[in-house]
N, C-alpha and C positions, 0 to 999 in steps of 0.2 A: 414377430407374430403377436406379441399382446397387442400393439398399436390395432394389428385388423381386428383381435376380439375387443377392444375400448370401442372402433367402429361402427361394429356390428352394435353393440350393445346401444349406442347413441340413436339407432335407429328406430321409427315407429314400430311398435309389435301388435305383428298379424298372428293371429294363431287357428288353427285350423281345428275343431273340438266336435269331435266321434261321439256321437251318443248322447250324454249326458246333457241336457239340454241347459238344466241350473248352472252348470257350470259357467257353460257361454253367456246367459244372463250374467252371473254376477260379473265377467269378465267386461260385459257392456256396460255394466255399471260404473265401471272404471275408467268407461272410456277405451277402451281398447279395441282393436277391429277383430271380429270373430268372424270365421266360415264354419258355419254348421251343417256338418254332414250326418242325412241321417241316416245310420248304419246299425243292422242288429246282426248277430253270428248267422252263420246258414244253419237252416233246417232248425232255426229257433235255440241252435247250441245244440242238441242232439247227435249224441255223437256217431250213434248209428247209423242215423241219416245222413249223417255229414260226410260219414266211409264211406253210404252207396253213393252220395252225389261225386265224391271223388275218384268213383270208380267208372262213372258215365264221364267224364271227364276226361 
């Protein structure tokens, strides 16, 4: 098993980064392949709204 995690680890890192936009900059900075998804909570975090949307649901 460590030989597939030495593997993996040898490998280009893509990383996939929710939100925070800086983050993925400074990852680009690095050189690194970033996918920026942009994602905020439903109903703005609210959690109220969040119960009726998961009750239309």
């Amino acid at each position: 098993m460590p030989d597939k995690i030495e593997e993996l680890l040898r490998e280009p890192l893509v990383v996939i980064n929710l939100g925070l936009k800086g983050f993925a900059a400074s990852l680009e900075k690095q050189e690194v392949e970033v996918i920026q998804v942009d994602w905020i909570p439903p109903a703005g975090g609210d959690e109220e709204m969040i119960d009726l949307l998961d009750k239309l649901l």
